[in-house]
C-alpha positions as CSV (number, residue, x, y, z in Angstrom):
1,X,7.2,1.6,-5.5
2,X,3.6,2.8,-5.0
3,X,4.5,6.0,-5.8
4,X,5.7,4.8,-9.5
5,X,2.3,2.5,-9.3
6,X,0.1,5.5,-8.7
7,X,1.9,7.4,-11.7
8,X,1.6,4.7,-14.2
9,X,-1.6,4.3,-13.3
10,X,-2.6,7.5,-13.5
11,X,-1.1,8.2,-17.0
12,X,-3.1,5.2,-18.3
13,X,-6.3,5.9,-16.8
14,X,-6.3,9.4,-17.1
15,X,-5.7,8.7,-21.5
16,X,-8.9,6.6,-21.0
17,X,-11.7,8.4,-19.1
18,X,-11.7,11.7,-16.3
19,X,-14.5,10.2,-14.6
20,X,-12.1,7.0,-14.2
21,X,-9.1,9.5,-13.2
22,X,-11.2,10.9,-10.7
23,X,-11.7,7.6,-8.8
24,X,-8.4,6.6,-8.5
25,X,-7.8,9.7,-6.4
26,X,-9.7,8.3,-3.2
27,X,-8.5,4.5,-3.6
28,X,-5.0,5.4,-3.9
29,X,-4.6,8.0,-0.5
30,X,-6.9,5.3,0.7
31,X,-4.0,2.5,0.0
32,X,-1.1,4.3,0.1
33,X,-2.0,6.4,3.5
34,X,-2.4,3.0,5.3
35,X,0.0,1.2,3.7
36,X,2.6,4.2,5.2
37,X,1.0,3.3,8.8
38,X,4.0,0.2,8.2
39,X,6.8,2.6,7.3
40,X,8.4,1.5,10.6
41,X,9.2,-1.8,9.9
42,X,11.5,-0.6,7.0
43,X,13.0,1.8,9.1
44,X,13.7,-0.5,12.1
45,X,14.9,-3.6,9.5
46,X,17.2,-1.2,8.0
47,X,18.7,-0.1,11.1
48,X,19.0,-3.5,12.7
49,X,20.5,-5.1,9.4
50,X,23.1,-2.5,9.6
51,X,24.3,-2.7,12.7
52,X,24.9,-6.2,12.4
53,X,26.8,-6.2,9.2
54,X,28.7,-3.3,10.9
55,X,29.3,-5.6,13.4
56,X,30.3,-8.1,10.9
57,X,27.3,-10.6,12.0
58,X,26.3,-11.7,8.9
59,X,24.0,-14.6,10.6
60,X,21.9,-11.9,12.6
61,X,22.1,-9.6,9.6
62,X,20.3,-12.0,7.3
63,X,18.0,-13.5,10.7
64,X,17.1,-9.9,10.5
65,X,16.5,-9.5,7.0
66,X,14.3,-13.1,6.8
67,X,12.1,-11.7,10.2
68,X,11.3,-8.5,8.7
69,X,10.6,-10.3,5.2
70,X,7.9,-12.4,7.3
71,X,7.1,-9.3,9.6
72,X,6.2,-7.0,6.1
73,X,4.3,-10.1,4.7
74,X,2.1,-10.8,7.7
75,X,1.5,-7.3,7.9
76,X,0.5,-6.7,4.1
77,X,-2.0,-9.6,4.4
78,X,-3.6,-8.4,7.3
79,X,-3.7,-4.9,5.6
80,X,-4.9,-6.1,2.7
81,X,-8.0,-8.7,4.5
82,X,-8.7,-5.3,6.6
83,X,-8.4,-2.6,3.6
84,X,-10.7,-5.7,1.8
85,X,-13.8,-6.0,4.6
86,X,-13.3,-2.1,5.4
87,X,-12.0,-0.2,2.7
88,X,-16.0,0.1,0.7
89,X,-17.0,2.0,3.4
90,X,-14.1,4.1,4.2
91,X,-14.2,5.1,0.2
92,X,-18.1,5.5,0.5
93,X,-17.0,8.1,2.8
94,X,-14.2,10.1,1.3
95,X,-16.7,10.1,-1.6
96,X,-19.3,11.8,0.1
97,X,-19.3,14.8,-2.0
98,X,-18.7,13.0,-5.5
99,X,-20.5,9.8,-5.4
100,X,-20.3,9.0,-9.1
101,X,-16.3,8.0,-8.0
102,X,-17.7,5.7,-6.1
103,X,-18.2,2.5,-8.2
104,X,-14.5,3.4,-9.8
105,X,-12.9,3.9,-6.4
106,X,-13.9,0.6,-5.4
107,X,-12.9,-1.4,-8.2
108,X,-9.5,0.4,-7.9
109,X,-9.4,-0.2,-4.5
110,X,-9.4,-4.3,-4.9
111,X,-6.6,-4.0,-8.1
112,X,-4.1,-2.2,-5.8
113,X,-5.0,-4.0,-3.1
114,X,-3.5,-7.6,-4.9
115,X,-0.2,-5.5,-5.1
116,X,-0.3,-5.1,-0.7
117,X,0.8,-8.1,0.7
């Protein structure tokens, strides 16, 4: 889904401004790259909800499901809380070299970062 995000938003921004296009570069790898450091929860949820409905346990299948639910959202607000406090001066310096992204980046960087948890 944040692949379809980062297309849509690119598409409107970019029919707006290039200087606004260019900031939503560093804010997006910035989100998405971390955001993929929790990949492993969907692979393990998937693979544990499986086997139980393979096994015909429905019960652990959905215990499984409501754990990883609770799991992604305790990890998407502590992401979110970190990417919040840290994320200014991570982007500050990816945009070493192009500074004028800067102010952009940042306000991008708190939009997507509503859509985390």
């Amino acid at each position: 889904s944040s692949e379809v995000m980062s297309v849509v938003d690119t598409a409107v921004v970019g029919s707006i401004s290039a200087s606004d296009l260019a900031a939503l570069g560093p804010a997006t790898m910035l989100t998405d790259g971390t955001v993929y450091l929790f990949f492993w929860l969907n692979v393990a949820a998937t693979n544990l909800f499986a086997s139980a409905l393979a096994r015909g346990d429905a019960d652990e299948a959905y215990s499984v499901l409501s754990d990883a639910l609770w799991v992604g959202l305790g990890c998407g607000v502590a992401l979110a809380a970190a990417l919040a406090c840290a994320g200014p001066a991570a982007l500050a310096a990816i945009c070493a070299n192009a500074p004028q992204a800067l102010s952009g980046a940042n306000k991008y960087l708190q939009i997507r970062l509503l859509g985390v948890p």
